[in-house]
C-alpha positions in Angstrom: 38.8 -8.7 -42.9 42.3 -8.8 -40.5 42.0 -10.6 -37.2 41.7 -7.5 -35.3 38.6 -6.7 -37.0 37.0 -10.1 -36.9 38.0 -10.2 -32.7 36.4 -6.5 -32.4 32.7 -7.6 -34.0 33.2 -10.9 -32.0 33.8 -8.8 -29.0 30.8 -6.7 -29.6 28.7 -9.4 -30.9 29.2 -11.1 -27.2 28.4 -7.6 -25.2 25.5 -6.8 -27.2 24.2 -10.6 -26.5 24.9 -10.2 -22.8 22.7 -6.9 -22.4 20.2 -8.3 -23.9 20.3 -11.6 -21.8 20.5 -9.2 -18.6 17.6 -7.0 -20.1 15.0 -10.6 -20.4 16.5 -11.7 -16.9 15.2 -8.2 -15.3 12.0 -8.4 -17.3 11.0 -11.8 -16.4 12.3 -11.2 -12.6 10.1 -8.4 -12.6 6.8 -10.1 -14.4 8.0 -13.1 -11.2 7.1 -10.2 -8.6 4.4 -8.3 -9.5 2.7 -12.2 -9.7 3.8 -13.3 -6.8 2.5 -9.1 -5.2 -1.0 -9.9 -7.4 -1.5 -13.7 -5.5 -0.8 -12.0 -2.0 -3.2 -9.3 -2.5 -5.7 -12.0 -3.7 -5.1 -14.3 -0.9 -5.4 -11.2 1.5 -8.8 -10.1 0.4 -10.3 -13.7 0.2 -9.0 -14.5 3.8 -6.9 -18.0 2.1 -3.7 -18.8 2.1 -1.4 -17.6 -0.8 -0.3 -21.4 -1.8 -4.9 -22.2 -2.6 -4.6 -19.4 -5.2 -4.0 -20.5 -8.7 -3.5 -18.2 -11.6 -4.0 -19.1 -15.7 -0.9 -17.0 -16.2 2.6 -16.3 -14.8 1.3 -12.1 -16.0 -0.4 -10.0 -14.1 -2.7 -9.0 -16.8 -6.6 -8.2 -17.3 -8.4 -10.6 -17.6 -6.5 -13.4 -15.4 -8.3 -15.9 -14.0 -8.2 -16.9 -10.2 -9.1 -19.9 -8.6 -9.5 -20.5 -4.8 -11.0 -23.9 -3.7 -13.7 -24.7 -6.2 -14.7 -20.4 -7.1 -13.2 -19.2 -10.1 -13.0 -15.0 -10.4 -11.2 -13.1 -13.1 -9.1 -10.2 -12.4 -10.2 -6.8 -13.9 -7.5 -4.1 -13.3 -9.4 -1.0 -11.6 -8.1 1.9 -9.2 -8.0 1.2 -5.7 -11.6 2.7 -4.1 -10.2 3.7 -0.8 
């Protein structure tokens, strides 16, 4: 292998690292809001300030469980009644 072909791979070795790197960024930016959307809408409903509701995980996923004071729920994903 010449140097030009070792520099080439290198150079898309480094690209196809940086995608990827930008592609985890996004996803965990995006898992950071949709938590942060799910503690609002919790803290709206229960009448509390956002910063008294605690979550087991930084996912919005089924199953999650809330706290607010000392009453624990857990989040079961549903459509919206209205």
């Amino acid at each position: 292998m010449n140097y030009r072909s070792f520099l080439f791979l290198t150079l898309i070795a480094f690209v196809l690292i940086s995608i990827t790197n930008l592609q985890n960024s996004q996803s965990n930016d995006n898992q950071f809001r949709s938590s942060l959307h799910f503690i609002e809408i919790v803290s709206k409903e229960l009448g509390v300030d956002k910063k008294n509701v605690y979550v087991n995980t930084s996912a919005v996923t089924d199953g999650a469980i809330i706290k607010v004071g000392d009453n624990f729920y857990r989040a079961i994903s549903g459509t919206d009644p209205r």
